[in-house]
N, C-alpha and C positions, 0 to 999 in steps of 0.2 A: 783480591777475592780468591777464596781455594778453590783449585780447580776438583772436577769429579769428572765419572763416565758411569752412561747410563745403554744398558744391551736388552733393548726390549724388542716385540714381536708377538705371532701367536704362537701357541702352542705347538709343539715340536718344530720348532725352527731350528735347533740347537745355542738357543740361547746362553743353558749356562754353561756348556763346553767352552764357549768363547769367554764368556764374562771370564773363565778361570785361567784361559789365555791371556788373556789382557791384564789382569791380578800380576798373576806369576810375572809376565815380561815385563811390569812397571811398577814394582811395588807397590802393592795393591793388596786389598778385601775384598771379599761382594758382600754387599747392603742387599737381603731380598728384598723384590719390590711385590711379592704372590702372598693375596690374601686369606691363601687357604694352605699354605705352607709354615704359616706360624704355626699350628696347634698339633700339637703333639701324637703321637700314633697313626694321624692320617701323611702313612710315609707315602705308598707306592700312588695311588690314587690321584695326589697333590704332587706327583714326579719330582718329588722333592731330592735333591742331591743327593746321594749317599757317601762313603768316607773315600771310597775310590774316586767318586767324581771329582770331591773336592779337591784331590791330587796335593793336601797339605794347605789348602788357602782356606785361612780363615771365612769362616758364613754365619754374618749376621741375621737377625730379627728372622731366623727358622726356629722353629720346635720350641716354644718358652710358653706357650697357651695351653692351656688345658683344651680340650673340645667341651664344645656349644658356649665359650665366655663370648661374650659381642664384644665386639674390636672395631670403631670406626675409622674411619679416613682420618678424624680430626687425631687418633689417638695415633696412627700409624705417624702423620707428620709429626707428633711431637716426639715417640719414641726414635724418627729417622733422624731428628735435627740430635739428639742425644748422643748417639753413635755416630754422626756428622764429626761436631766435635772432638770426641773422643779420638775417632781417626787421624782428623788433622792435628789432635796433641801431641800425636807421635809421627806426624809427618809419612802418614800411608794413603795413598789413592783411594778413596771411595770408586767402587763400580758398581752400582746400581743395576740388578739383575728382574727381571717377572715379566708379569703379563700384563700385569693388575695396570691398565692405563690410569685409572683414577688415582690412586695411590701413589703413581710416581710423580703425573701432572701435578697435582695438588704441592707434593714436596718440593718440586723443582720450582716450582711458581711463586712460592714464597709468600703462600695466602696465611695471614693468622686468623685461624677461625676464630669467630666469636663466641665469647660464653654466655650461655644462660643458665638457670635454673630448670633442670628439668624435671617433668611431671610424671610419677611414676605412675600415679591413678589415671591419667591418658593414655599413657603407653599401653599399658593392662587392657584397657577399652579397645584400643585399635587390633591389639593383638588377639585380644578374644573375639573380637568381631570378625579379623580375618579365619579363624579359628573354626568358625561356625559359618560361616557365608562369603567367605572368598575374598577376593581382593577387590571384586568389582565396584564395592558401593566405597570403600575408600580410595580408590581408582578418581573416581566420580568427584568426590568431595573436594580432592587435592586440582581435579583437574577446573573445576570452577574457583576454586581459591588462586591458585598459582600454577594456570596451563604452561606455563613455560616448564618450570619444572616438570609437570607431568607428559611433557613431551618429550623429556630428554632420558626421564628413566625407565628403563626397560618396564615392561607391565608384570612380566614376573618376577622383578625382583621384588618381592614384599618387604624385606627388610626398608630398602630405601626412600618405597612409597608409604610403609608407616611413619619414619623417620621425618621424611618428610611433611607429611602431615598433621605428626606431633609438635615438631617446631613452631608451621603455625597455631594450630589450637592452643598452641600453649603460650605464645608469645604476640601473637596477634600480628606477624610481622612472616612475611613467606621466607622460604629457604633459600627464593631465587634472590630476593630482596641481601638478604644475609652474607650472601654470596659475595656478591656486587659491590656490599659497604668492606667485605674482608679484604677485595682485591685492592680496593685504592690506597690498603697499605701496602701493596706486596710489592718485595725486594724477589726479584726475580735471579735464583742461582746460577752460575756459571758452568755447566754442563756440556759434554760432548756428547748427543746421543744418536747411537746406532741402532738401525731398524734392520733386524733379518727378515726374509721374505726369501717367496721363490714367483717369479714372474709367471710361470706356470700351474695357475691354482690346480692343478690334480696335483702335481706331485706332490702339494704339501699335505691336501688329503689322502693320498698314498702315506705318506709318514705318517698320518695320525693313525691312520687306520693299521702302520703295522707298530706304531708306539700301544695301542688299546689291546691287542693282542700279547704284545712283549709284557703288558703290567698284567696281563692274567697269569702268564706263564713264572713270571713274578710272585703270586699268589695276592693278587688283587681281591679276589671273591671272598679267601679268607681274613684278611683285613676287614673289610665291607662285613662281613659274618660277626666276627669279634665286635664291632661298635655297633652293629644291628643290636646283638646279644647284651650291650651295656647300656643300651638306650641312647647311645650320643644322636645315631640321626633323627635322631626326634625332634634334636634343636633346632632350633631355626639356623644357627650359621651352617650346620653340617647339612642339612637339608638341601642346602641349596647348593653343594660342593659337586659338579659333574667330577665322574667317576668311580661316586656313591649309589645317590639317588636312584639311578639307572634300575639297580638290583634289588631296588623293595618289594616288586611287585615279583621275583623271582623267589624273596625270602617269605613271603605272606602266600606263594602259591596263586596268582594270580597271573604269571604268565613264566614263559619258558623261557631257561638260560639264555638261550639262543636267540632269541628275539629282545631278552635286555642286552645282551652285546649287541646286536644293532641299534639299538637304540643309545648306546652308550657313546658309540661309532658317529652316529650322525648329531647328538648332541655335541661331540666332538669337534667336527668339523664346523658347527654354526659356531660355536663359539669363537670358534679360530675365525668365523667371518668377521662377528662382530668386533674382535679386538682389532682387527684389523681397520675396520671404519673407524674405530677411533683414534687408533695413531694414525692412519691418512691425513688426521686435521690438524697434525703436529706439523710445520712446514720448518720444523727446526732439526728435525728428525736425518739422519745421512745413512739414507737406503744402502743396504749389501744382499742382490740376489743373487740366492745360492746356485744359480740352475746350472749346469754343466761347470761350476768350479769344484778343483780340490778342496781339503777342509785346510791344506795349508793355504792354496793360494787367498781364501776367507780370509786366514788370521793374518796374510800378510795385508791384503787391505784394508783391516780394520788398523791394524797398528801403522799404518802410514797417515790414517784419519787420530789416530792417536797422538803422532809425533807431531804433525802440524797443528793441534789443536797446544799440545802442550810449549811447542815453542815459541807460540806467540805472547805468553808469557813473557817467556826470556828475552823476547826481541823486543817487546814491549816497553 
């Protein structure tokens, strides 16, 4: 089975500093695993690598989307298993870099979603219904159809609880259901995955908070300006991109600069919680907290989790 490495974490951990350490010392790529890093123009915002960070290492599944195209999970795993391949045709390390827990989970898991037909006159329904009256009464619907699902998805993410509740309206068969019959086929991939953190949550809110500053000074606002101006955040996938949305109500004149950077700031930081409750439930995951280490002494404990992952291979 081919080996890979996967560097995940929340937001400013220094995720892909490392991912492109661990590339470079082991012949290697990074596979993004950030689902607001594929689409194009939304560079600073989506702290998407630039040509320096990449330091010469190839980076997959970034910038290839247009904004506002929807991109699901099922569509990310099939693009990843594509460039999976690929990788392994020429004998180069896959390193799995993001945030995005869903997207990696799902690929590393080795779930083949199921296909249906889907309904575009339901989809329409749902989304002009959120449109006009909010998420609550599809909230509601989903949650008496398939509480399970609607306990696990955030309540504002609209996209997923429409999604979700298209499936079943449409197929008469809930999503959690769907789920469950994809897993009993899944071939579960051979991955080594590292989790950055800092044992001290200030400091990492410290980082965000002077990561959120560094992208203004960057020229974050005018980015955010430029696809206010094209109408991208109107879509729904851009809509829902923190360190966007933040600045709507600064561009419509309904509140001050200064109070969407805090707002931008503490959407920030939750986020970074919630990613974090999600890889906690990964118990496959091999923590590296940053608190009082160098960023060499980091790289040198990631690549010693590197060497013994990769020579058991060989000793194999």
């Amino acid at each position: 089975m081919a080996k890979m490495l996967a560097v995940v974490g929340p937001t400013a951990s220094g995720k892909s500093a490392l991912a492109v350490e661990l590339a470079k010392r082991n012949s290697g790529e990074v596979v993004s695993c950030d689902s607001m890093q594929l689409y194009k123009r939304m560079n600073i915002g989506t702290a998407k690598p630039t040509e320096e960070e990449m330091d010469g290492i190839a980076h997959h599944l970034i910038d290839f989307l247009e904004p506002g195209v929807e991109y699901s999970v099922s569509d990310y795993v099939a693009d990843a298993e594509k460039c999976l391949e690929e990788l392994k045709s020429r004998g180069v390390l896959p390193v799995f870099c993001g945030g995005t827990g869903l997207y990696i989970d799902s690929f590393l898991s080795g779930i083949e979603f199921s296909d249906f037909e889907n309904n575009p006159d339901i989809r329409k329904r749902l989304e002009n219904e959120y449109e006009t009256s909010g998420i609550g009464g599809i909230y509601e619907r989903l949650k008496n159809a398939d509480p399970d699902a609607a306990e696990s998805i955030d309540i504002h993410n609209a996209k997923r609880l429409i999604r979700a509740l298209e499936v079943y309206e449409t197929t008469g068969i809930t999503i959690t259901e769907w789920n469950r019959r994809s897993k009993l086929n899944a071939k579960k991939k051979d991955c080594l995955i590292i989790g950055l953190d800092y044992e001290d949550r200030q400091t990492l809110y410290d980082r965000i908070d002077k990561r959120c500053d560094i992208m203004l000074e960057m020229g974050l606002l005018e980015e955010t300006k430029q696809l206010f101006d094209e109408g991208i955040l109107a879509t729904k996938t851009a809509s829902q991109a923190i360190a966007y949305k933040e600045f709507l109500p600064y561009f419509d004149g309904s509140d001050s600069l200064e109070n969407c950077i805090e707002t931008l700031k503490r959407n920030s930081r939750r986020y970074a919680k919630r990613q974090l409750t999600w890889f906690r439930r990964n118990s496959d995951i091999k923590w590296i907290f940053r608190d009082n280490k160098s960023y060499d002494e980091i790289i040198n404990e990631a690549q010693k989790l590197v060497d013994e992952y990769l020579s058991e291979e060989t000793n194999g």
